[in-house]
mmCIF file as Biopython writes it, N, C-alpha, C and O atoms, coordinates in Angstrom:
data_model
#
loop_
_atom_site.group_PDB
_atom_site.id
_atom_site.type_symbol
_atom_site.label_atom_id
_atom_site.label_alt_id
_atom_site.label_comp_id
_atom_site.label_asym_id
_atom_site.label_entity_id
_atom_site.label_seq_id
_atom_site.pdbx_PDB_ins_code
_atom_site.Cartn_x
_atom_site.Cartn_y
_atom_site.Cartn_z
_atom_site.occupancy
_atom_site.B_iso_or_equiv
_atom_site.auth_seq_id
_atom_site.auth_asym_id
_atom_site.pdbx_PDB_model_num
ATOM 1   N N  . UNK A ? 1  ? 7.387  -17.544 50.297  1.0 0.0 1  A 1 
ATOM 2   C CA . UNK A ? 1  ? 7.720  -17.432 48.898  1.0 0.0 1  A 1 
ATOM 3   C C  . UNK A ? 1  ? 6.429  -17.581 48.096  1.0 0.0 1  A 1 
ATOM 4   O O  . UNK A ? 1  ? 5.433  -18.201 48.469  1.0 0.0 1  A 1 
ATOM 5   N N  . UNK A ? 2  ? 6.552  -17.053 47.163  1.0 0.0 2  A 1 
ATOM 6   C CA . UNK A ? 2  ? 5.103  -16.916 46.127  1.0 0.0 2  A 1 
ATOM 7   C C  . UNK A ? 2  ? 5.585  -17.249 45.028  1.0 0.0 2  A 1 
ATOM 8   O O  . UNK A ? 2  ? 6.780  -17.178 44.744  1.0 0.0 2  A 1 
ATOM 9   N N  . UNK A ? 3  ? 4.211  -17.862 43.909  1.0 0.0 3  A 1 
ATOM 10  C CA . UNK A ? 3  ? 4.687  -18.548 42.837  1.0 0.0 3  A 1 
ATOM 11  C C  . UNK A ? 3  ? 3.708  -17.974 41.784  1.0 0.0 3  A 1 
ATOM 12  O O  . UNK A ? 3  ? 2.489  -18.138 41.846  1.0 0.0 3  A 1 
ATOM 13  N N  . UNK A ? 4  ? 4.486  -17.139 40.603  1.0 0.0 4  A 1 
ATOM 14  C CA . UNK A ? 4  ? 3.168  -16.974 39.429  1.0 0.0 4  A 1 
ATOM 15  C C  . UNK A ? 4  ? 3.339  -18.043 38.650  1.0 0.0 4  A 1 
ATOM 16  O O  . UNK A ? 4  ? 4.373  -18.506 38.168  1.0 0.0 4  A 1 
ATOM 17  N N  . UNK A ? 5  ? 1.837  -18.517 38.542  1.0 0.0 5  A 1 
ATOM 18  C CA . UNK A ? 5  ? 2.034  -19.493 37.003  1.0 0.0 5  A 1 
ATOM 19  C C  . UNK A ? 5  ? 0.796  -18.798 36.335  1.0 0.0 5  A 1 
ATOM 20  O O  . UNK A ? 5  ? -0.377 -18.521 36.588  1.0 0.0 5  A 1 
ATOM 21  N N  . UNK A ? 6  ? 2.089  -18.626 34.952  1.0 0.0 6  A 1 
ATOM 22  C CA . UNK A ? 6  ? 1.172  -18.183 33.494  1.0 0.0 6  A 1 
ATOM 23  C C  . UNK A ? 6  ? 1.006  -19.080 32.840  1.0 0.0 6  A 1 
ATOM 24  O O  . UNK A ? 6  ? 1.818  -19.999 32.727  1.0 0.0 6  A 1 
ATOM 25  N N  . UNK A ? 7  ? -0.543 -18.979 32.023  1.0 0.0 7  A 1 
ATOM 26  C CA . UNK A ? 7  ? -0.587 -20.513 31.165  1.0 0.0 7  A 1 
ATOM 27  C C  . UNK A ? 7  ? -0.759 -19.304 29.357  1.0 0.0 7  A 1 
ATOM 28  O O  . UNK A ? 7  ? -1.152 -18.190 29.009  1.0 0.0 7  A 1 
ATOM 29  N N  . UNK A ? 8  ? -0.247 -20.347 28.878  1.0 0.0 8  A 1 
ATOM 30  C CA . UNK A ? 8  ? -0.515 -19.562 27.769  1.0 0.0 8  A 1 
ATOM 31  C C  . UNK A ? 8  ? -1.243 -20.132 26.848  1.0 0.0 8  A 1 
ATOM 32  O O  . UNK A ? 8  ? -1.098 -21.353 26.779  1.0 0.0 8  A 1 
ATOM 33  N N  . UNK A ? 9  ? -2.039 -19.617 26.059  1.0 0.0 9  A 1 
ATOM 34  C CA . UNK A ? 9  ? -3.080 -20.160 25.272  1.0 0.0 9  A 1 
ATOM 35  C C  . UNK A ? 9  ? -2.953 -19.380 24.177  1.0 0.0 9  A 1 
ATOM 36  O O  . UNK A ? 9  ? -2.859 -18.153 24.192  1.0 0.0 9  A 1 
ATOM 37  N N  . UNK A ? 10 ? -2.947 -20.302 22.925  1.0 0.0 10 A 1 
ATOM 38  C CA . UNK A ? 10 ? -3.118 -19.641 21.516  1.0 0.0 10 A 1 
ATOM 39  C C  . UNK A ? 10 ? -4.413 -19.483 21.453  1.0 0.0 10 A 1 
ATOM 40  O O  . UNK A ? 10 ? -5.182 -20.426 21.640  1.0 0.0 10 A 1 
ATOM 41  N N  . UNK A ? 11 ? -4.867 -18.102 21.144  1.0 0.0 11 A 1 
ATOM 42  C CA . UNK A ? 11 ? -6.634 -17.805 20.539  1.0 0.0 11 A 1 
ATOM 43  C C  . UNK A ? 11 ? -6.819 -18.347 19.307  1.0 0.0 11 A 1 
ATOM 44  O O  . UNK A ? 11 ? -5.918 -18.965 18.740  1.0 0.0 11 A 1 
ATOM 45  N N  . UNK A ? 12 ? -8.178 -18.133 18.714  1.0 0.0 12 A 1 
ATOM 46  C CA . UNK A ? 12 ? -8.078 -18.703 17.302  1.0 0.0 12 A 1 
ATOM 47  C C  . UNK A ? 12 ? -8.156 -17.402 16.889  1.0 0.0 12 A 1 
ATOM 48  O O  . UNK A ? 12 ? -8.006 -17.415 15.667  1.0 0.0 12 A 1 
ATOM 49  N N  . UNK A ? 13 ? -8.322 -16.226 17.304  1.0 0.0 13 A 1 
ATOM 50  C CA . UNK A ? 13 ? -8.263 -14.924 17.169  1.0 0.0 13 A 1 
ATOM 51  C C  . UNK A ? 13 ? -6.734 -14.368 16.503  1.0 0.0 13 A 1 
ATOM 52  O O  . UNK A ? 13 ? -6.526 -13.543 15.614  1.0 0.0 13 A 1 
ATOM 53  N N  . UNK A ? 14 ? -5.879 -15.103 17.245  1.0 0.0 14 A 1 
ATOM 54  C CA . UNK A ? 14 ? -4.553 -14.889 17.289  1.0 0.0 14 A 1 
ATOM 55  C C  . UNK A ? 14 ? -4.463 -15.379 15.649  1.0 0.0 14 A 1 
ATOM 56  O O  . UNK A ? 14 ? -3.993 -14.630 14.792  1.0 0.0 14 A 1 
ATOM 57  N N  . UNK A ? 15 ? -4.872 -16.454 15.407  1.0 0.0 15 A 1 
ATOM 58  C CA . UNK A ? 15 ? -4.367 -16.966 13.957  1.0 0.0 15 A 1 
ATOM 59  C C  . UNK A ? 15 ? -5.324 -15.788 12.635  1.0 0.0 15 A 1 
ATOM 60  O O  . UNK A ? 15 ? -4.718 -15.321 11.671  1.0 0.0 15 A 1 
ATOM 61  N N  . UNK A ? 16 ? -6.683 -15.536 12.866  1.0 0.0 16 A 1 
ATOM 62  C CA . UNK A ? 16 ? -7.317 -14.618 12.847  1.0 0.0 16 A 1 
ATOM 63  C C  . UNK A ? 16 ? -6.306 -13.469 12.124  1.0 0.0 16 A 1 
ATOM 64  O O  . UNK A ? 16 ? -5.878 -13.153 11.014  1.0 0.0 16 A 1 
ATOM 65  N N  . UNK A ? 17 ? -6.241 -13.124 13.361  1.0 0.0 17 A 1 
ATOM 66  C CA . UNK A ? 17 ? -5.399 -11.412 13.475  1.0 0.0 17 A 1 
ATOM 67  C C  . UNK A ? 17 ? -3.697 -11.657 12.421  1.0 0.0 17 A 1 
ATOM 68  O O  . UNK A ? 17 ? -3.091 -10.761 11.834  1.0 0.0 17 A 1 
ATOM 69  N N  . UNK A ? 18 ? -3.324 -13.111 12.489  1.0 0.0 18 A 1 
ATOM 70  C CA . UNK A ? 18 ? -1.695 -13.456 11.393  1.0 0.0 18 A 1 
ATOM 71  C C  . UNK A ? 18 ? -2.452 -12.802 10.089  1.0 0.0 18 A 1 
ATOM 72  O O  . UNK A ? 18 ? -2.219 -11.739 9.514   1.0 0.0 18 A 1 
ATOM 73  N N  . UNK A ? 19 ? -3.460 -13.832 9.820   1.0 0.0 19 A 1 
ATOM 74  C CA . UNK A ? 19 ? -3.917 -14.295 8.689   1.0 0.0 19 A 1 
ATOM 75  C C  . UNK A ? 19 ? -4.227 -12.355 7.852   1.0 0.0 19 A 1 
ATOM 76  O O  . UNK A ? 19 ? -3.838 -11.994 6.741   1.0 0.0 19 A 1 
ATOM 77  N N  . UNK A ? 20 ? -4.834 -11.703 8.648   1.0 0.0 20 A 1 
ATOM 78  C CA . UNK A ? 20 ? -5.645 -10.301 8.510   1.0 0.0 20 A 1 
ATOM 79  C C  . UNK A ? 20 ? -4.404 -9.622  8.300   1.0 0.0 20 A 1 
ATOM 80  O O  . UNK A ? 20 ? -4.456 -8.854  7.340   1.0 0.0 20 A 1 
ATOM 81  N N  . UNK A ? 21 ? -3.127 -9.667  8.989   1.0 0.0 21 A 1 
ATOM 82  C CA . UNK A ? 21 ? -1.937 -8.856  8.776   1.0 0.0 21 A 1 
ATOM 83  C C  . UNK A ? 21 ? -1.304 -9.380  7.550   1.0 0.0 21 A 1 
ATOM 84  O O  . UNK A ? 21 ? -1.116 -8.459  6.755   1.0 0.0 21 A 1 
ATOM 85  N N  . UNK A ? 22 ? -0.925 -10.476 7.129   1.0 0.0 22 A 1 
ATOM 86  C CA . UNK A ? 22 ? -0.202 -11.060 6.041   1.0 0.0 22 A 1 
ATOM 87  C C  . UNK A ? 22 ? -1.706 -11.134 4.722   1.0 0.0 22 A 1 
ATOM 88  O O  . UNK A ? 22 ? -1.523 -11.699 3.644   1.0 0.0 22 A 1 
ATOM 89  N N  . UNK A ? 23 ? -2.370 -10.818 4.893   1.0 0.0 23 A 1 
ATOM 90  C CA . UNK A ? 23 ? -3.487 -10.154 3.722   1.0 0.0 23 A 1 
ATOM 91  C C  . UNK A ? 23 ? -3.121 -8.462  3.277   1.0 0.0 23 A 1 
ATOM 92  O O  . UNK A ? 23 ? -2.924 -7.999  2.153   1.0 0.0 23 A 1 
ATOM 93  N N  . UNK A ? 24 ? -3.118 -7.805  4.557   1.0 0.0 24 A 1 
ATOM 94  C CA . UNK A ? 24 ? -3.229 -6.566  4.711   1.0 0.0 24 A 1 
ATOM 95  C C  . UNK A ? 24 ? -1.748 -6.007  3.857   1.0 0.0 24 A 1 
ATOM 96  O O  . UNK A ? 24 ? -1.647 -5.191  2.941   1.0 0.0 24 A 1 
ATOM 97  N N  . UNK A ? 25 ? -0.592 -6.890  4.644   1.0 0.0 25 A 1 
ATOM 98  C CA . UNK A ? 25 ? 0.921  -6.299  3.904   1.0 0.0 25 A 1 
ATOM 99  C C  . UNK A ? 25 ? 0.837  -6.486  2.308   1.0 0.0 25 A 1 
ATOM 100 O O  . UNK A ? 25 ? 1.182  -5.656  1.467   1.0 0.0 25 A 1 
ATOM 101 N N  . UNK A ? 26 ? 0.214  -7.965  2.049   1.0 0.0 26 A 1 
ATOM 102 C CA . UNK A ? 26 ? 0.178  -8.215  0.393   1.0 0.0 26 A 1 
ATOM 103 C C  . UNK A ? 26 ? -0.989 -6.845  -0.490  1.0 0.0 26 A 1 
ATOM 104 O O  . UNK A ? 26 ? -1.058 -6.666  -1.706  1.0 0.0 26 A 1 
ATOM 105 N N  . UNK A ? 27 ? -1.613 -6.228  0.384   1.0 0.0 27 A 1 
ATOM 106 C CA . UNK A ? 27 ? -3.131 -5.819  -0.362  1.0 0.0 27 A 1 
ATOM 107 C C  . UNK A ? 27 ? -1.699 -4.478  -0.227  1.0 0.0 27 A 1 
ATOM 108 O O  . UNK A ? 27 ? -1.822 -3.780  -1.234  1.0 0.0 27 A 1 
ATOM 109 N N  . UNK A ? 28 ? -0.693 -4.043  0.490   1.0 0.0 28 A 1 
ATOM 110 C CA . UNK A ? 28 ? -0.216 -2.720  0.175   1.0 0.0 28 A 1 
ATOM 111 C C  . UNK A ? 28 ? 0.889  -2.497  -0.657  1.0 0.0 28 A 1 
ATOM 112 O O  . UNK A ? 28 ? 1.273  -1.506  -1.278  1.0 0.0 28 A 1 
ATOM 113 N N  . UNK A ? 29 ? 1.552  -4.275  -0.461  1.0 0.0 29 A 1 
ATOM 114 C CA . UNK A ? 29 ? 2.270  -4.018  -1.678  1.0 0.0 29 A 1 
ATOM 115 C C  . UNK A ? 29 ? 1.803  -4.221  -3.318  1.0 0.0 29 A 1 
ATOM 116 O O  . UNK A ? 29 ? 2.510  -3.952  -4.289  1.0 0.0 29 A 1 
ATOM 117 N N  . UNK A ? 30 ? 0.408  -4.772  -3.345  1.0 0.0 30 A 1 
ATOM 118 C CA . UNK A ? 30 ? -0.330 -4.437  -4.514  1.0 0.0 30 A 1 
ATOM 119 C C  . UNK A ? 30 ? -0.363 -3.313  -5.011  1.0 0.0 30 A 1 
ATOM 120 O O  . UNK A ? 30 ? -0.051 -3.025  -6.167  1.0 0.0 30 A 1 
ATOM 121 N N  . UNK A ? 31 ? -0.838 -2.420  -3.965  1.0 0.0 31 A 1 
ATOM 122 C CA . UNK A ? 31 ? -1.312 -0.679  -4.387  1.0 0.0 31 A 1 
ATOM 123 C C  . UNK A ? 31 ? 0.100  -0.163  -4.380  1.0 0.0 31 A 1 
ATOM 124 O O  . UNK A ? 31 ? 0.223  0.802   -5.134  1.0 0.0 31 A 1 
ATOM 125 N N  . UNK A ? 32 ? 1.232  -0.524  -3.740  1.0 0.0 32 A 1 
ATOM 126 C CA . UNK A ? 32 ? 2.468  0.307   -4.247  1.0 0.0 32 A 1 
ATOM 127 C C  . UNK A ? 32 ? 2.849  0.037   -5.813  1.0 0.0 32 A 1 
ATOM 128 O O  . UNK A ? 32 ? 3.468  0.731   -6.619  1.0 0.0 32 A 1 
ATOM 129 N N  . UNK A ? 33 ? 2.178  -1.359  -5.932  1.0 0.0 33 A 1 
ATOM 130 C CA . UNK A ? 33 ? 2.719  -1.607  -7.783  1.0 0.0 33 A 1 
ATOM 131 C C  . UNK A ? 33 ? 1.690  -1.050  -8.198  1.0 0.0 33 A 1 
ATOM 132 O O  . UNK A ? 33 ? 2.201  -0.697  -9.261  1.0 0.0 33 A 1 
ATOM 133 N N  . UNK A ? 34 ? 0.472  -0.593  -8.278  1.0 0.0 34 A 1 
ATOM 134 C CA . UNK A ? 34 ? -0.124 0.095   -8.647  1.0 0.0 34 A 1 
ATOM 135 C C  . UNK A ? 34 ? 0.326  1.603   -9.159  1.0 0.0 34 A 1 
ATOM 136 O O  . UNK A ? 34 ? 0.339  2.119   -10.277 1.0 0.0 34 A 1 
ATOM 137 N N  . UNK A ? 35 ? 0.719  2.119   -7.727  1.0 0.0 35 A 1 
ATOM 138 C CA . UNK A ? 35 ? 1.415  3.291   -7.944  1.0 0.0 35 A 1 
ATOM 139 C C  . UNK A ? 35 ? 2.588  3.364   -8.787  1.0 0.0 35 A 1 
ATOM 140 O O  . UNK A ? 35 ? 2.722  4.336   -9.531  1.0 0.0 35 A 1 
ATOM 141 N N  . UNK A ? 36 ? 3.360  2.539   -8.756  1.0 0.0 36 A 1 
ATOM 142 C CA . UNK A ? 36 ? 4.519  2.707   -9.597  1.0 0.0 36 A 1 
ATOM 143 C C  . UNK A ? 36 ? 4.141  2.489   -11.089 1.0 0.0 36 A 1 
ATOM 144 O O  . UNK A ? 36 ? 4.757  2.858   -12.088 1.0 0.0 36 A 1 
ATOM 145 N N  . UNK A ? 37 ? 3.223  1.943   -11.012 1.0 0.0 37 A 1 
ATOM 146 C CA . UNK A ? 37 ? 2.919  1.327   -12.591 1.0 0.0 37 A 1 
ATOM 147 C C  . UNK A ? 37 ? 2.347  3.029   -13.399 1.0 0.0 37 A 1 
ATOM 148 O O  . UNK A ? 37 ? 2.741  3.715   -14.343 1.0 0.0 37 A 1 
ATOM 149 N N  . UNK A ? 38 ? 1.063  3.135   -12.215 1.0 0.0 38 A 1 
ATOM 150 C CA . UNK A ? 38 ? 0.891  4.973   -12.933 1.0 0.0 38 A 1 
ATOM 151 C C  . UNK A ? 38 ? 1.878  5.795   -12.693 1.0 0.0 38 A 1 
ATOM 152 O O  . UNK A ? 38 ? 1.701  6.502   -13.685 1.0 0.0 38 A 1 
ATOM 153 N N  . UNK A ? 39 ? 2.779  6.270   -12.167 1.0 0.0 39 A 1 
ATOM 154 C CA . UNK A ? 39 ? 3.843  6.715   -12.108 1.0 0.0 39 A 1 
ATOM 155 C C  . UNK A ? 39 ? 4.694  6.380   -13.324 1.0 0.0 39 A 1 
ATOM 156 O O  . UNK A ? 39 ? 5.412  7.272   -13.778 1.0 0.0 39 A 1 
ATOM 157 N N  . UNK A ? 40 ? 4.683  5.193   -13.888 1.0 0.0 40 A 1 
ATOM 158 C CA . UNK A ? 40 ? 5.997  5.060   -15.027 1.0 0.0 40 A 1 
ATOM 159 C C  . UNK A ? 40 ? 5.085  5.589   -16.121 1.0 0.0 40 A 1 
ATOM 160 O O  . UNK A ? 40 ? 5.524  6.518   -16.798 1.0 0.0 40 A 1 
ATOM 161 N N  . UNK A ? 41 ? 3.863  5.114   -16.384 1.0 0.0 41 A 1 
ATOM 162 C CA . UNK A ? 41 ? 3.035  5.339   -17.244 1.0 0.0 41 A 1 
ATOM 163 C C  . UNK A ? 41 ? 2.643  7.094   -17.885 1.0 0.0 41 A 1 
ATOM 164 O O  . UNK A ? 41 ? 2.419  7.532   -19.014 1.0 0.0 41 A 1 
ATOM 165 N N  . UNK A ? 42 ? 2.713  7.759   -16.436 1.0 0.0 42 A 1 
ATOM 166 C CA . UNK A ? 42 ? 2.625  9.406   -16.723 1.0 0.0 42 A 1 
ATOM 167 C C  . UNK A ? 42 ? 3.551  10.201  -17.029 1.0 0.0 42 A 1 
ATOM 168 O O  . UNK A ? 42 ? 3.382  11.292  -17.572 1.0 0.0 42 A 1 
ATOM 169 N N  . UNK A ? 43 ? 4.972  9.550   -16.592 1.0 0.0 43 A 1 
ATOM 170 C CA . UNK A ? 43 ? 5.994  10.024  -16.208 1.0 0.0 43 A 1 
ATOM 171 C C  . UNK A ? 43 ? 6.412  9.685   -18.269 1.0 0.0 43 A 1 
ATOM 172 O O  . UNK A ? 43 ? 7.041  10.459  -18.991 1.0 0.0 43 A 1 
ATOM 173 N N  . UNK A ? 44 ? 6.058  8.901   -18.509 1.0 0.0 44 A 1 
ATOM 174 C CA . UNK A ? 44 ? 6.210  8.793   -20.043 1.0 0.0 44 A 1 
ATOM 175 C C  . UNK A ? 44 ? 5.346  9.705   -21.126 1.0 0.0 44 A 1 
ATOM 176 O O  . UNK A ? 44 ? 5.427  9.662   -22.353 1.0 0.0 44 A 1 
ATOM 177 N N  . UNK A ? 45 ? 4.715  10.327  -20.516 1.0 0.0 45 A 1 
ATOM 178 C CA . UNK A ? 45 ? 3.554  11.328  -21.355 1.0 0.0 45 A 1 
ATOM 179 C C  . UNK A ? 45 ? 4.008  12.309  -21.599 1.0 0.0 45 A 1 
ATOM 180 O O  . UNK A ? 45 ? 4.294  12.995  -20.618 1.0 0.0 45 A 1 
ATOM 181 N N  . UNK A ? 46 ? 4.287  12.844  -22.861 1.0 0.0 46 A 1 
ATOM 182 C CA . UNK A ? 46 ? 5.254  14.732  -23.227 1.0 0.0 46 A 1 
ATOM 183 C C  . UNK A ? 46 ? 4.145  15.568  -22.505 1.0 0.0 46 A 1 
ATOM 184 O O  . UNK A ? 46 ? 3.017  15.326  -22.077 1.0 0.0 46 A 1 
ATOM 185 N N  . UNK A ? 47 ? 4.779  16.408  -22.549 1.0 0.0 47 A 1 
ATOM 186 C CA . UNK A ? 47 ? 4.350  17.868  -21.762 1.0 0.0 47 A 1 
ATOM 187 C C  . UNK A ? 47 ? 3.075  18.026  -22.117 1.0 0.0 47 A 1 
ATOM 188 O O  . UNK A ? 47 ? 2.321  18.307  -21.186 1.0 0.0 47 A 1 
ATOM 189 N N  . UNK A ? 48 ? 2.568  17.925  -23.250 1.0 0.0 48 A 1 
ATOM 190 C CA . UNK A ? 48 ? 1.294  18.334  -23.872 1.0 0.0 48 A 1 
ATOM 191 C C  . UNK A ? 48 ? 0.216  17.456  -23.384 1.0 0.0 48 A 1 
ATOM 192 O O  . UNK A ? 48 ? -0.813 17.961  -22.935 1.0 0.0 48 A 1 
ATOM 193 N N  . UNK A ? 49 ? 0.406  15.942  -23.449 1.0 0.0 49 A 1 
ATOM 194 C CA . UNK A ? 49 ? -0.284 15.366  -22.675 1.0 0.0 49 A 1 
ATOM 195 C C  . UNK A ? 49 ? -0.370 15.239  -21.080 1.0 0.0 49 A 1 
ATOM 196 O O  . UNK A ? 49 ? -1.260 14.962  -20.276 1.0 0.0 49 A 1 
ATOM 197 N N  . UNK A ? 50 ? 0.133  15.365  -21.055 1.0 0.0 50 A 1 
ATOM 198 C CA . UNK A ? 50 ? 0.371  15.871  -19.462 1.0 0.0 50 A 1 
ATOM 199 C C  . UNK A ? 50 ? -0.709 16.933  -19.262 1.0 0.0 50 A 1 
ATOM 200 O O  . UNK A ? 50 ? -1.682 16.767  -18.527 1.0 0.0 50 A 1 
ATOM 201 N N  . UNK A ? 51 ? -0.468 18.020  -19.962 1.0 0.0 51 A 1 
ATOM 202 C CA . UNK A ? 51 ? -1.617 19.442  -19.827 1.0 0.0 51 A 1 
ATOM 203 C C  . UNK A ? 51 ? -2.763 18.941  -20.188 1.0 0.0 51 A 1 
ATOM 204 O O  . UNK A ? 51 ? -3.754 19.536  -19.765 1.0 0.0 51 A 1 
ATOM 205 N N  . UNK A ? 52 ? -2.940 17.943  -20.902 1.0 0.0 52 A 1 
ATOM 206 C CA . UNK A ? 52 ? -4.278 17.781  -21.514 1.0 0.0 52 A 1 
ATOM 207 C C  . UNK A ? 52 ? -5.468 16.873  -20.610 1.0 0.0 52 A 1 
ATOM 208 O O  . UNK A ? 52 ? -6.660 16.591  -20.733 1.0 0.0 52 A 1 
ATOM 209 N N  . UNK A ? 53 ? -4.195 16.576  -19.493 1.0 0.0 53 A 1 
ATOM 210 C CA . UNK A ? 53 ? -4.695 15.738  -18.495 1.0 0.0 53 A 1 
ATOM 211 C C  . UNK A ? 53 ? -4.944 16.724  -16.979 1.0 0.0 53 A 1 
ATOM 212 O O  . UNK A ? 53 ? -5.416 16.251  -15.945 1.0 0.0 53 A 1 
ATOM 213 N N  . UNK A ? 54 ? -4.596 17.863  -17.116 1.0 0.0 54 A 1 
ATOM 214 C CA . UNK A ? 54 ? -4.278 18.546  -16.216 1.0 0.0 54 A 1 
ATOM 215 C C  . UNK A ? 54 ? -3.254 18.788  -15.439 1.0 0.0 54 A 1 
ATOM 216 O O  . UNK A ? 54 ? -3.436 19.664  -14.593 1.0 0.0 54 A 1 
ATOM 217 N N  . UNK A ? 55 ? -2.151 18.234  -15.472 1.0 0.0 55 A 1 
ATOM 218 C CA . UNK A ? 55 ? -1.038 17.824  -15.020 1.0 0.0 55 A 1 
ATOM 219 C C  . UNK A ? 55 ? 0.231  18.585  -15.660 1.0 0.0 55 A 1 
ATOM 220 O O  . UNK A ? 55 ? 0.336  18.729  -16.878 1.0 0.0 55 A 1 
ATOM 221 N N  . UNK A ? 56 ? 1.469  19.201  -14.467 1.0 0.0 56 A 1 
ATOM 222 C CA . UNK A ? 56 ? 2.744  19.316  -14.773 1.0 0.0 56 A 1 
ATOM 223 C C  . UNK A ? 56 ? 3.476  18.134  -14.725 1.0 0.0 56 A 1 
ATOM 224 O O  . UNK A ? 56 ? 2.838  17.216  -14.210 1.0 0.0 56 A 1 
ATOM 225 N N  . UNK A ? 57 ? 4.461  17.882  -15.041 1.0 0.0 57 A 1 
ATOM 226 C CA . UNK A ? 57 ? 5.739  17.604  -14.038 1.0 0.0 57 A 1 
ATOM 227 C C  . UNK A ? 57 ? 5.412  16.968  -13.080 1.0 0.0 57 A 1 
ATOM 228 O O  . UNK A ? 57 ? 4.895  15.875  -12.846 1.0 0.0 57 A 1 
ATOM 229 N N  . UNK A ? 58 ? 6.012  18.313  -12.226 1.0 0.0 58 A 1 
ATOM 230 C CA . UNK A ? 58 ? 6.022  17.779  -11.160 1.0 0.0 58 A 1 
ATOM 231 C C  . UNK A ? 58 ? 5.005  17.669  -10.316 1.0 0.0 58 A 1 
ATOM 232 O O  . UNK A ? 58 ? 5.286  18.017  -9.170  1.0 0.0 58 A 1 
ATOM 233 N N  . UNK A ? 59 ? 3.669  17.221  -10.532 1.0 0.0 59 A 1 
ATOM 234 C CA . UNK A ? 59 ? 2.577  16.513  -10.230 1.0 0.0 59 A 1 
ATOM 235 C C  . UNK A ? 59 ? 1.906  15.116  -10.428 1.0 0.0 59 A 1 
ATOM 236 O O  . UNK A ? 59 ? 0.792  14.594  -10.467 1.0 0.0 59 A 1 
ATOM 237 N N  . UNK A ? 60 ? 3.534  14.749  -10.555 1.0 0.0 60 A 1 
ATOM 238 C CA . UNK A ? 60 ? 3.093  13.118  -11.372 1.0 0.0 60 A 1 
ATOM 239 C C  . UNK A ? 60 ? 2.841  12.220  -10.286 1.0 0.0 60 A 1 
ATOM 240 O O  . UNK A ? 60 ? 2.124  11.220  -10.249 1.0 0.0 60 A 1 
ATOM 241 N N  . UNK A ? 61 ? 3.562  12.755  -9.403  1.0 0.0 61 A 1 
ATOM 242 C CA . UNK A ? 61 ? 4.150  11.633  -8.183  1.0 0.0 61 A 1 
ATOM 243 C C  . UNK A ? 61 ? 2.810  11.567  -7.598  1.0 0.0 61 A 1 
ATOM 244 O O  . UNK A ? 61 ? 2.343  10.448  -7.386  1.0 0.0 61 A 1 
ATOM 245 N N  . UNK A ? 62 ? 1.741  13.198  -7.143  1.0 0.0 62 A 1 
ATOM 246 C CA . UNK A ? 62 ? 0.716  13.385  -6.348  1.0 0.0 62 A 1 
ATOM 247 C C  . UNK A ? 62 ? -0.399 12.382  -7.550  1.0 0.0 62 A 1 
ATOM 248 O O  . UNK A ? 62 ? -1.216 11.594  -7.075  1.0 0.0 62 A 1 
ATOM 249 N N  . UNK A ? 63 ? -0.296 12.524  -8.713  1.0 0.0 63 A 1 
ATOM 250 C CA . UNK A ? 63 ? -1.344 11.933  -9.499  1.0 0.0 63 A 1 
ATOM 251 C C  . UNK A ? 63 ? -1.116 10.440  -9.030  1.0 0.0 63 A 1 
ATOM 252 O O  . UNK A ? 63 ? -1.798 9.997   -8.106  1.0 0.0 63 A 1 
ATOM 253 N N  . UNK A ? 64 ? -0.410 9.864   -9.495  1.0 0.0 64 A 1 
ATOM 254 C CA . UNK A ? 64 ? -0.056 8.461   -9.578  1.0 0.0 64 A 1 
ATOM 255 C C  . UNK A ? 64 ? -0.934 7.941   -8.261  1.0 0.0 64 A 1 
ATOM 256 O O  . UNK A ? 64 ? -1.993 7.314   -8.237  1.0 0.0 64 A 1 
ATOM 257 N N  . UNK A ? 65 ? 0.069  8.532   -6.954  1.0 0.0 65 A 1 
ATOM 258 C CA . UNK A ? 65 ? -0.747 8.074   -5.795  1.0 0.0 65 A 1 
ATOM 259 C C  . UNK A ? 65 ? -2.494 8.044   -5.636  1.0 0.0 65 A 1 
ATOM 260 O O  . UNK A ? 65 ? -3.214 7.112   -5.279  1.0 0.0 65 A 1 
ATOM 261 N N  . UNK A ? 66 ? -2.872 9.519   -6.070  1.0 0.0 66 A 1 
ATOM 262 C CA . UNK A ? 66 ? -4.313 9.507   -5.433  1.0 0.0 66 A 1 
ATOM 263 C C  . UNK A ? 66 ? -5.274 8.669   -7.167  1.0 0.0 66 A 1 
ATOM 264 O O  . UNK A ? 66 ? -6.470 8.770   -7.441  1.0 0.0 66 A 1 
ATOM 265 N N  . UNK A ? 67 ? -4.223 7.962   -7.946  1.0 0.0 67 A 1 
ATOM 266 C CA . UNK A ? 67 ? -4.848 7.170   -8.756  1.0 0.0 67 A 1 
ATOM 267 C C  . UNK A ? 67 ? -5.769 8.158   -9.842  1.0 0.0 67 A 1 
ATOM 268 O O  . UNK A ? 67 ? -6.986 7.977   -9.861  1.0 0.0 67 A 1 
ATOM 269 N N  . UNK A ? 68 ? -5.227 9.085   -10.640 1.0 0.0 68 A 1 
ATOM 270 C CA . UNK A ? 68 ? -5.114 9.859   -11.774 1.0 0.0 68 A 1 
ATOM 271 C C  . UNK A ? 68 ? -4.619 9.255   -12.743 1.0 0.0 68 A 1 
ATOM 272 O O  . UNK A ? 68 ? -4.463 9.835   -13.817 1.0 0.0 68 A 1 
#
């Protein structure tokens, strides 16, 4: 009969790598309020401003994101 023994060890890498993911989720739900914020903001602009910005319609969604 044979026996595995696993030992397990927390890295400090491991706390590292929490710390880098629970930064990373907060830094994307920042930039989604970002986006939504230019999104409400353009999405409120009449037609004319809109053109004056370069923008239709339905190019609000692509603006907002790439931060227009």
């Amino acid at each position: 009969m044979s026996t595995v023994s696993v030992t397990h060890r927390t890295s400090p890498d491991l706390f590292a790598r929490v710390v880098e993911t629970v930064a990373a989720f907060f830094e994307a739900v920042g930039e989604g309020r970002r986006i939504a914020q230019r999104y409400e903001a353009l999405s409120r602009l009449s037609d004319v401003a809109l053109k004056r910005r370069g923008l239709t319609r339905d190019q609000i969604a692509r603006a907002a994101i790439q931060g227009r």
